[in-house]
C-alpha angles and dihedrals in degrees: 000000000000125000138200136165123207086246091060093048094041080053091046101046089043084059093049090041118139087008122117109254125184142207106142103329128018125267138155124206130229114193121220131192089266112018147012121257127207127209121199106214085217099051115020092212117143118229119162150189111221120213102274087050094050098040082057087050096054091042091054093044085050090047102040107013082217111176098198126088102205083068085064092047084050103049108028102020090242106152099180089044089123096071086050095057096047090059081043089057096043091052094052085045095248096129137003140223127254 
């Protein structure tokens, strides 16, 4: 099973930062002292997943390696959990920017 703490992802999203990421739609990433902030190309509208949020994230990734986003809505409340686990998914190689 696959496992990922929130150091490594902040790590991770600080080293993609400013550059154009997709999952479905594409995002880039800005990291802030104390969250992560997503960007929508389309939309250039800032959401974000502050520390706690994404540390959760990562604990229930490591627990359950659940791909969909809606678990972690459901579960944690966590409504942009979808742009964390594609930078999940890029740290673990599991996909790669454009």
């Amino acid at each position: 099973m696959d496992q990922i703490s929130t150091d490594e992802l902040l790590k991770f999203a600080k080293s993609v930062e400013g550059k154009t990421l997709r999952r479905n739609k594409e995002f880039t990433v800005v990291v802030t002292e104390d969250s992560l902030v997503y960007i929508p190309v389309a939309t250039n509208t800032r959401t974000k997943n502050d520390r706690h949020c994404v540390d959760e994230i990562c604990k229930e990734f490591s627990k359950t390696n659940n791909d969909s986003p809606s678990h972690y809505v459901k579960t944690l409340k966590a409504w942009h959990a979808s742009y964390s686990l594609t930078l999940i998914h890029m740290c673990l190689g599991k996909a790669k920017t454009d």
